[in-house]
Steps between C-alpha positions, in 0.01 A plus 500: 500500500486835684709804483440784737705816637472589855326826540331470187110472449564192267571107481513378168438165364621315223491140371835276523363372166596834330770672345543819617702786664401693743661905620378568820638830673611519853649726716873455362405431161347262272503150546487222196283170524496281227238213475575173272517143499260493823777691682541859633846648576619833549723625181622857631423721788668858582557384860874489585578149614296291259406181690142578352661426151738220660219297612379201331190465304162448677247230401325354785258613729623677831871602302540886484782740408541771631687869463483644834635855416262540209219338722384302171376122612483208244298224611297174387187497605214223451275731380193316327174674419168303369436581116775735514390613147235729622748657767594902477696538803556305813555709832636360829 
């Protein structure tokens, strides 16, 4: 799974295998992802309509959410790297 924020010199990835929650900081505010179950969804978001946090879970590849006035994206992404173990960073 990827997060990113458009503008921003960054696109994170995390495994759908973890629990975790993610901050990230756009341009209205801060948006919430929270990872568990092998699911992503958006949990809170300082943008004023909320779809982002309205939208259902993502799982599979290709599903995204996304909060267009805080420009934060929320995709799954096939993402597989060979003896991922020995990785540091991976830059695309």
């Amino acid at each position: 799974m990827s997060v990113s924020v458009s503008g921003s010199e960054g696109r994170w990835l995390y495994p759908l295998n973890a629990v975790e929650t993610i901050r990230v900081t756009g341009p209205v505010g801060d948006t919430i992802v929270h990872i568990e179950d092998g699911m992503a969804r958006v949990v809170y978001s300082s943008c004023r309509n909320q779809l982002c946090v309205a939208a259902s879970p993502v799982r599979k590849h290709g599903q995204w959410i996304a909060c267009l006035p805080n420009q934060v994206l929320v995709s799954i992404d096939n993402v597989e790297v060979a003896n991922s173990e020995n990785v540091d960073m991976i830059t695309w």
